[in-house]
Structures are given as structure tokens and as C-alpha cells.
C-alpha positions as a Python dict, from the first residue, in 0.01 Angstrom:
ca = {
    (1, 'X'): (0, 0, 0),
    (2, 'X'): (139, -319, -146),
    (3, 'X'): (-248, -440, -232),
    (4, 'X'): (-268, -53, -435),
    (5, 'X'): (36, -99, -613),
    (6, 'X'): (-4, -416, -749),
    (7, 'X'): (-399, -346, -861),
    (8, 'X'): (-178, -23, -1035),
    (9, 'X'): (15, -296, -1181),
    (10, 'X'): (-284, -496, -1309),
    (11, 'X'): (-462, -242, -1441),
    (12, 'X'): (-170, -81, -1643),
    (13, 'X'): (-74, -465, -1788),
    (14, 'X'): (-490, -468, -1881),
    (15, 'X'): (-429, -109, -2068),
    (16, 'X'): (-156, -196, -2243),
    (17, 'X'): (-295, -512, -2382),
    (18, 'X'): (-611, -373, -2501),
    (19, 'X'): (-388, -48, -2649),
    (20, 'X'): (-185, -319, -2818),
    (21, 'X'): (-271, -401, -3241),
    (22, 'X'): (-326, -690, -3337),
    (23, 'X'): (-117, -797, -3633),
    (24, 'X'): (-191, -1168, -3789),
    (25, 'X'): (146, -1266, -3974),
    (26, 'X'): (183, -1534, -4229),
    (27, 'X'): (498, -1661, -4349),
    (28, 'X'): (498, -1770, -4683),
    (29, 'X'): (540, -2120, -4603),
    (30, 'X'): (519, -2406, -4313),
    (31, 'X'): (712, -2366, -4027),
    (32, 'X'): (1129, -2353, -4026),
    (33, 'X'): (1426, -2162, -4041),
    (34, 'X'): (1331, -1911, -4283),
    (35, 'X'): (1098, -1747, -4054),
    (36, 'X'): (1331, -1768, -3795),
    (37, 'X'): (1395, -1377, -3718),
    (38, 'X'): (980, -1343, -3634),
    (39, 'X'): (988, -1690, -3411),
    (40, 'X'): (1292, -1481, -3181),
    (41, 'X'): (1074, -1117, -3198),
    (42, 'X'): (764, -1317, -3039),
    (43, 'X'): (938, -1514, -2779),
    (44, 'X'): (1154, -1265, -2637),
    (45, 'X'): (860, -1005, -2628),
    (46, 'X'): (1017, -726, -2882),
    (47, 'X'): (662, -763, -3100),
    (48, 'X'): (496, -702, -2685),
    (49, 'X'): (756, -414, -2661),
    (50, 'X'): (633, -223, -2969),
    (51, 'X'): (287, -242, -2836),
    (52, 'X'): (178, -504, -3083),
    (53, 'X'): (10, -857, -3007),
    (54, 'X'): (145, -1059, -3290),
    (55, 'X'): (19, -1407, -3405),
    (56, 'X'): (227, -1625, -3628),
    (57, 'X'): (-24, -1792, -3884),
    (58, 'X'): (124, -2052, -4131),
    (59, 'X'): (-82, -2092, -4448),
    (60, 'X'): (-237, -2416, -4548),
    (61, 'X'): (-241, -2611, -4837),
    (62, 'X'): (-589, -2458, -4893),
    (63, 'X'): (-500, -2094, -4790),
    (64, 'X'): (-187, -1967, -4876),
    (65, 'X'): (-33, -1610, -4772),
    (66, 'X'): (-130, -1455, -5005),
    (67, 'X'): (-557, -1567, -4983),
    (68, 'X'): (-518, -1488, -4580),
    (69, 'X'): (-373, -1146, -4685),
    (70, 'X'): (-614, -1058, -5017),
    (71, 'X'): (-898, -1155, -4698),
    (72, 'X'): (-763, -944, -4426),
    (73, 'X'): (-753, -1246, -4252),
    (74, 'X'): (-343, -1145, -4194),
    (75, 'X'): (-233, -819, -4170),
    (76, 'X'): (132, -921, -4279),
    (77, 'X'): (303, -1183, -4478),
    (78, 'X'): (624, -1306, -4639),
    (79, 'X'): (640, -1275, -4995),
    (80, 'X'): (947, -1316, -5259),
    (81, 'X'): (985, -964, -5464),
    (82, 'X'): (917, -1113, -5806),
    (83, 'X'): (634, -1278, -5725),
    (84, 'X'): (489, -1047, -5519),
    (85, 'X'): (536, -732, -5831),
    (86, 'X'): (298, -953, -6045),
    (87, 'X'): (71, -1034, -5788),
    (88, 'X'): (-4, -653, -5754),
    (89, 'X'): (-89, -588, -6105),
    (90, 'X'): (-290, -921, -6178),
    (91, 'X'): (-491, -928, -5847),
    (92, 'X'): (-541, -574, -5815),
    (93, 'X'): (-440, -548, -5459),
    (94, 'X'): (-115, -276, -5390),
    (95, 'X'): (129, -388, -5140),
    (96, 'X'): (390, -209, -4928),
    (97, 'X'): (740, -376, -4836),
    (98, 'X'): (769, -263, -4508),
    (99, 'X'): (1167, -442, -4434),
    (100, 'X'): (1355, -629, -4691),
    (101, 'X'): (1529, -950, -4531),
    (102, 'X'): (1676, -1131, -4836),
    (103, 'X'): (1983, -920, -5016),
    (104, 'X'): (2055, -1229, -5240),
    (105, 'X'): (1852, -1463, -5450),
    (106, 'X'): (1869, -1828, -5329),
    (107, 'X'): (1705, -2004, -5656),
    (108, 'X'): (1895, -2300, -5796),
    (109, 'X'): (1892, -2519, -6051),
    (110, 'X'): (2060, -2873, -5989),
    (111, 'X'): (2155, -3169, -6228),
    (112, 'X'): (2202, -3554, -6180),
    (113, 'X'): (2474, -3525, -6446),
    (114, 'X'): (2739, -3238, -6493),
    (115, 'X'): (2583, -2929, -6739),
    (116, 'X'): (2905, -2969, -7043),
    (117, 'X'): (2785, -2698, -7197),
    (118, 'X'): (2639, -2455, -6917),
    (119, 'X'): (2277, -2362, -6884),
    (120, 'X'): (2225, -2443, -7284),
    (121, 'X'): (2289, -2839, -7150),
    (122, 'X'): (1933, -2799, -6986),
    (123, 'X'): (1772, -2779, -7326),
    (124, 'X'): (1471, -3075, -7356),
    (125, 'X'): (1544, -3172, -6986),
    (126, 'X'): (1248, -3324, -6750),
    (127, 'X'): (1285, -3040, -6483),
    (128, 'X'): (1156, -3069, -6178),
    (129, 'X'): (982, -2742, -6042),
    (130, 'X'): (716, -2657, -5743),
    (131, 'X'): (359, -2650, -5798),
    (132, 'X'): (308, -2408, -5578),
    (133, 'X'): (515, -2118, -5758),
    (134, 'X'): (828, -1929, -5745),
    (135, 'X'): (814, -1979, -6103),
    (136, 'X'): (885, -1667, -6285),
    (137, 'X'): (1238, -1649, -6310),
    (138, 'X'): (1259, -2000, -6367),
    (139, 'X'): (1010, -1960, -6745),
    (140, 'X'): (1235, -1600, -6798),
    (141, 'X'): (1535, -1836, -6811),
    (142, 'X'): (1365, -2077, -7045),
    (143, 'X'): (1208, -1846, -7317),
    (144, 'X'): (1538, -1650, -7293),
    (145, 'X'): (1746, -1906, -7369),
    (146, 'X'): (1560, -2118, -7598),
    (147, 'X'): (1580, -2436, -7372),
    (148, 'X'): (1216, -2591, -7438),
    (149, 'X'): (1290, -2737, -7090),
    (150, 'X'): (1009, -3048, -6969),
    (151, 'X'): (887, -2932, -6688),
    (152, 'X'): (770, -3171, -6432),
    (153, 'X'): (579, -3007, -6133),
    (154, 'X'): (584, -3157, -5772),
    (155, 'X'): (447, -3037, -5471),
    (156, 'X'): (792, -3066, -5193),
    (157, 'X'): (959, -3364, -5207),
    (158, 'X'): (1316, -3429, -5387),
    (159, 'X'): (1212, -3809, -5428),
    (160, 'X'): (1178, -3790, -5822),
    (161, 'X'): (1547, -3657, -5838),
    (162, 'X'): (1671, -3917, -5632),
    (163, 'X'): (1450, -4162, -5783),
    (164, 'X'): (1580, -4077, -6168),
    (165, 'X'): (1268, -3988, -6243),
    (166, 'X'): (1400, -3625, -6379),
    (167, 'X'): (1695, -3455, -6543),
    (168, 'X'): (1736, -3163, -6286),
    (169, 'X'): (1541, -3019, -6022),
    (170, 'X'): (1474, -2655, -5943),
    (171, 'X'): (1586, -2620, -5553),
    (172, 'X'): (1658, -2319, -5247),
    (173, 'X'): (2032, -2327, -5166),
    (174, 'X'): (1867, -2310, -4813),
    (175, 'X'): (1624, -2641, -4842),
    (176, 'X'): (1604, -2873, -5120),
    (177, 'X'): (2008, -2834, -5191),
    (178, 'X'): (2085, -2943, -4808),
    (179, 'X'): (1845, -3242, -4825),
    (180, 'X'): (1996, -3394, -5143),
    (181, 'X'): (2333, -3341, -4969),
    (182, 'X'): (2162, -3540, -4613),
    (183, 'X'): (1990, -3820, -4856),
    (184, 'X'): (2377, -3882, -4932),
    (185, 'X'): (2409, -3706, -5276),
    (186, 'X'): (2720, -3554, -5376),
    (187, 'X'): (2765, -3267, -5640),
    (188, 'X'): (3054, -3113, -5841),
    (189, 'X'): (3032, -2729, -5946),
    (190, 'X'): (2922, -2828, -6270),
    (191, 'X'): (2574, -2970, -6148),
    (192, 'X'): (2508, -2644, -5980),
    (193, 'X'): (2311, -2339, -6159),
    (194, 'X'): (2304, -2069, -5892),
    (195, 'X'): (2042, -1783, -6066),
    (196, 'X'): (2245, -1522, -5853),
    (197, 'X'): (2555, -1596, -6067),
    (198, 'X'): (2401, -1619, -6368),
    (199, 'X'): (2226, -1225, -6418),
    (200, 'X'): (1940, -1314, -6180),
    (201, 'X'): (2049, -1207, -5826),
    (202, 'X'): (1726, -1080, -5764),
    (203, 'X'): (1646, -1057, -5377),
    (204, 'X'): (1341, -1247, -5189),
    (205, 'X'): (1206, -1241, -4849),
    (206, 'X'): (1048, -976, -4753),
    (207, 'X'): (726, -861, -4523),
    (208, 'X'): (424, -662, -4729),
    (209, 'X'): (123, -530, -4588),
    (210, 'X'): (-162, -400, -4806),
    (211, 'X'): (-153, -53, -4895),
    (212, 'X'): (-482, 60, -4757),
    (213, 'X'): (-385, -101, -4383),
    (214, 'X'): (-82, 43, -4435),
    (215, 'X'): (-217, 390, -4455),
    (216, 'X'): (-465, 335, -4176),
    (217, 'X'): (-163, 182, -3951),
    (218, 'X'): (103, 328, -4075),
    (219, 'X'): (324, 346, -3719),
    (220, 'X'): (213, 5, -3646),
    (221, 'X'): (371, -130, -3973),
    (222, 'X'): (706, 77, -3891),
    (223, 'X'): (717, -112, -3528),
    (224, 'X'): (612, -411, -3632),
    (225, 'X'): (917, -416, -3896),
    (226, 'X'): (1179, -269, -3676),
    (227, 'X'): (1102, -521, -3414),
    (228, 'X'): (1120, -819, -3690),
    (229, 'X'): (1434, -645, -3791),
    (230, 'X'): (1520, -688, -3430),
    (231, 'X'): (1473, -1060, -3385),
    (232, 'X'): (1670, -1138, -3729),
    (233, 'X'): (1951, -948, -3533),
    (234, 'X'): (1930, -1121, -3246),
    (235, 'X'): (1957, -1495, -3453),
    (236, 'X'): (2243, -1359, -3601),
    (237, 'X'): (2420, -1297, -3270),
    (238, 'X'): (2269, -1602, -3127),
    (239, 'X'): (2177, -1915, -3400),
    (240, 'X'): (2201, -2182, -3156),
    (241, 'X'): (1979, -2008, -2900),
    (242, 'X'): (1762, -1946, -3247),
    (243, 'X'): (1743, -2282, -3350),
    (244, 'X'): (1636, -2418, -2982),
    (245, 'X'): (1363, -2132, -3053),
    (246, 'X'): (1334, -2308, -3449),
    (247, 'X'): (1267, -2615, -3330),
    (248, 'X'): (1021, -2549, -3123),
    (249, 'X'): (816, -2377, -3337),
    (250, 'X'): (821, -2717, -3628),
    (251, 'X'): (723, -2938, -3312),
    (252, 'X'): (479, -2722, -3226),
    (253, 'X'): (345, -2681, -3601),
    (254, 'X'): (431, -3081, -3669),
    (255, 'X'): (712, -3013, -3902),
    (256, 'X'): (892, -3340, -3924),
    (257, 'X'): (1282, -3211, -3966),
    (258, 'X'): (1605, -3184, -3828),
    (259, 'X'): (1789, -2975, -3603),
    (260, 'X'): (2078, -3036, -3898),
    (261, 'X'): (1838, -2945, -4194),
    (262, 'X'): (1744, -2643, -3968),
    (263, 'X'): (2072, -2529, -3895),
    (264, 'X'): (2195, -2527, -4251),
    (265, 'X'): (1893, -2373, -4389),
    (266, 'X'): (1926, -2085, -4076),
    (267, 'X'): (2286, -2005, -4186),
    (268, 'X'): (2200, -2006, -4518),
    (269, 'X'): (1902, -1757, -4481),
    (270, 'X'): (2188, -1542, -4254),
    (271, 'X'): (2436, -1513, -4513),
    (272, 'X'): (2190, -1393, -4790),
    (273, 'X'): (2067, -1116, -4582),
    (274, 'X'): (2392, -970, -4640),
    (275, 'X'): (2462, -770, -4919),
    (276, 'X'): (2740, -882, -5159),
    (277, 'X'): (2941, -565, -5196),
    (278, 'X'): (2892, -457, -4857),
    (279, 'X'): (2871, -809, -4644),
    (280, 'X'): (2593, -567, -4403),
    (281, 'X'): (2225, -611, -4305),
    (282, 'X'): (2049, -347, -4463),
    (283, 'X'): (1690, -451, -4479),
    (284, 'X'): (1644, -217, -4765),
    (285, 'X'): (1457, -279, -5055),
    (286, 'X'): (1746, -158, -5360),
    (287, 'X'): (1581, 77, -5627),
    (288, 'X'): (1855, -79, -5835),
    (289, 'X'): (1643, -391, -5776),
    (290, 'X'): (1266, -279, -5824),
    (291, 'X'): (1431, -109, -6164),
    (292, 'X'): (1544, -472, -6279),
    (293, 'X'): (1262, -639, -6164),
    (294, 'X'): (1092, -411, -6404),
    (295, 'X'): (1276, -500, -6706),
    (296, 'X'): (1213, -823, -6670),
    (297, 'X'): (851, -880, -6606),
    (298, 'X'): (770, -606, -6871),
    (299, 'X'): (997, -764, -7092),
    (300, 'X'): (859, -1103, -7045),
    (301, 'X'): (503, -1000, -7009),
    (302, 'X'): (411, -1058, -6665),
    (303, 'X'): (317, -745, -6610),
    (304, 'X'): (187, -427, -6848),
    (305, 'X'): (289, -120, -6637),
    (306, 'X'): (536, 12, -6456),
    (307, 'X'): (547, -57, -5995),
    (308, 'X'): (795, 201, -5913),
    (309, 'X'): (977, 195, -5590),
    (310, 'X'): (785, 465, -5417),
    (311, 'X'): (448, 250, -5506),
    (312, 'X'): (611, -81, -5322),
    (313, 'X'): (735, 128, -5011),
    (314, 'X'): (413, 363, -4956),
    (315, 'X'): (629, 649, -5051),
    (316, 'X'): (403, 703, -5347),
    (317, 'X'): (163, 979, -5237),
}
């Protein structure tokens, strides 16, 4: 009896893992506490419990996300909501949102010397930005104010501000801002330019799928965001259980960091999943904020026509 019951056993664990989809996921980025909700949902099996068998795939400096996800080589990936609007229209690949993390922008601007005169002190700076993108908002802010900023791209690093070799850098209130506070740098408001205070509190993280895998799997992308949703709820409960789970995921990867770095940039990524009136997790994508997004990018010519909110969600049809 006990020889029948556990073949009944084996066999059911073999029909469940050949039932289960596969789902490759890419964060936009190396390893770290950004990603942290998706590191929980695969080690405590919720991913497993929705039937899925979920790989975590960081990009590369010679594939990014967004390459694994145009090549099918990822099913899912992290992508910031202005970027990602463009990206649509200029590579000719529609994307769903399938769970909206971020409810607050994180984009920052920050000076060696206090800004007298606001954001118009920028003008002619050398501004340090990334290479690798995020950019938009950033050039809207220029061209709308008239600040001809220098821009001086780098790749990661925060060495040319400390060095003096720019004005100002462009940083995440989660990353960049806590490493020039560990290298020993101090700030006063004035040296701070948060976009979200300034008109731009445009929200970020969030997971798309393409549209045409999104029809075909339609209740896979559903479980696959409820149980991310899940693991970003249990790291809220639970950040230093989280950050044990962090931690091993950038040793694993060969992240040189910090379990301090980490923990800062983990709060930080918790507090701007709330939303500012209502201080809850949603994971809602705002209309409000698709219909700004809009403005913008038409405005500023990044894109010609119109992504309406039922087009990012797969509510279009």
C-alpha cells in the first residue's frame, strides 16, 4: 500500500511539472533589491503554486530585456512605463502590463553645489546620465526648460561625481542617491531635484508581456502576476527575511554589494509602491497616468499616435 501511494505521489509531482508553463523572466537590470518581490515568489514556491516553472534571467550587457523579450527568448520582463510606451511604437512590438509595482517615480537629479535658482541653475551643466537609458524624461526636462544641459553619459558608476569630473548627476533615490550618501557625501535639500515633485511623478516598474503571448496565455499571465504580486507582499511583511533572500540572489549572480546598499534600496522600492494619496499597494496601472504619459511623448515627439490604456492592459479588443 505504502509502495502504491507513494508511486501515486510520483506520478502526480511528474504531471504537474510537465502541466506547468514555462515563463523566462527578465528584470530590467542585474541582480538586487528592485527585483526583490520575484526573488521571494520563486523561493517560497508561489510561481510552483500557480502551476508555473519560472526562471529568473538577468540581461547582459549584450542582451538587455528588452532584445530577450523582442526574441521570445523571455516571456516577461521589467520595464519603466515611459520607456516602455515608446518602445511600442518605434519597435513595432505591443506590450501588455500585466501588474504595476511602482506608484511613484524615483528619478533624481543631484548637484555637487546647491541649485540658487531651482532647476533653471542646471542650465550649461556637465550632467551626468546612463548610457543605457531611462532618458526620456530627463531630455523633456531639458528642451522644456531651455537648460542646454552637457550631458555626460556613463555606464554605472558615481565615480565622475565624486571625482569633480561633473556638475550633477542623474541618480534612483533607490541606488545611486544611497551610494553617494555610503562614499561619505552629504547633501542639503537644495542639491536634490526629485522629478516626482517637480510635475513628473510618473510611475516605473512594472512586468509586460507581448501582446500576442499574452493572448495565447492569457491565464498564465494573470497567475504569473498575482503570484509576483504575492511575493512583493510578502517582502513587505518580511524585509529582513527578503533581504537574506536579496542577498543571495547578488552572490549567486556576482553582484558585488552590500547588505546596507540592499536594504536601503529594498525600503525605498517599498515605499514607492504605495500610492501618495492613498499610502496602499494597488498594482494598478492609473489611466490618469497612461493619459499623461501621452501628453508628453506626443508633445515632445517620441511618439506619433496615441497607446491608450486598454492597448497597454490587453483590454483593447
Amino acid at each position: 500500500m505504502l509502495r502504491k501511494s507513494l508511486i501515486t505521489v510520483l506520478l502526480l509531482c511528474l504531471a504537474l511539472t510537465a502541466w506547468a508553463q514555462k515563463i523566462v523572466f527578465s528584470p530590467q537590470w542585474t541582480a538586487q533589491a528592485q527585483f526583490a518581490g520575484y526573488y521571494a515568489a520563486l523561493q517560497l514556491g508561489y510561481y510552483k503554486e500557480a502551476g508555473l516553472d519560472v526562471e529568473i534571467r538577468h540581461p547582459s550587457a549584450s542582451s538587455s530585456c528588452w532584445n530577450k523579450l523582442k526574441s521570445g527568448e523571455s516571456q516577461a520582463v521589467t520595464m519603466q512605463l515611459f520607456s516602455a510606451m515608446p518602445l511600442m511604437e518605434s519597435e513595432g512590438l505591443p506590450l501588455v502590463n500585466i501588474l504595476q509595482t511602482s506608484q511613484q517615480n524615483c528619478l533624481m537629479i543631484i548637484s555637487r553645489k546647491p541649485l540658487e535658482h531651482g532647476i533653471k541653475s542646471l542650465s550649461g551643466l556637465r550632467v551626468g546620465r546612463w548610457k543605457a537609458g531611462f532618458g526620456e524624461l530627463i531630455d523633456i526636462l531639458d528642451r522644456k526648460e531651455g537648460l542646454d544641459i552637457d550631458w555626460i553619459y556613463f555606464i554605472q558608476n558615481i565615480s565622475l561625481f565624486i571625482s569633480g569630473a561633473i556638475d550633477a548627476t542623474m541618480a534612483m533615490s533607490y541606488n545611486e542617491y544611497c551610494q553617494l550618501l555610503m562614499s561619505g557625501q552629504q547633501f542639503v535639500p537644495e542639491q536634490l531635484v526629485y522629478f516626482s515633485k517637480i510635475g513628473y511623478d510618473i510611475p516605473e516598474d512594472a512586468i509586460y508581456v507581448r501582446r500576442d503571448w499574452y493572448k495565447a496565455h492569457k491565464d498564465e499571465a494573470h497567475r504569473f502576476a498575482e503570484a509576483s504580486r504575492r511575493g512583493w507582499e510578502w517582502c513587505a511583511e518580511n524585509p529582513e527575511a527578503a533581504l537574506d533572500i536579496v542577498m543571495q540572489q547578488t552572490a549567486a549572480n556576482k553582484i558585488h554589494t552590500s547588505r546596507v546598499l540592499q536594504k536601503f534600496m529594498l525600503q525605498e522600492i517599498l515605499d514607492k509602491q504605495l500610492d501618495a494619496e492613498t499610502g496602499e499597494r494597488s498594482f494598478r496601472l492609473d489611466p490618469a497616468d497612461v493619459d499623461f504619459c501621452n501628453k508628453l511623448l506626443l508633445e515632445y515627439g517620441y511618439i506619433k499616435n496615441r497607446i491608450s490604456y486598454q492597448q497597454l492592459t490587453g483590454n483593447e479588443d
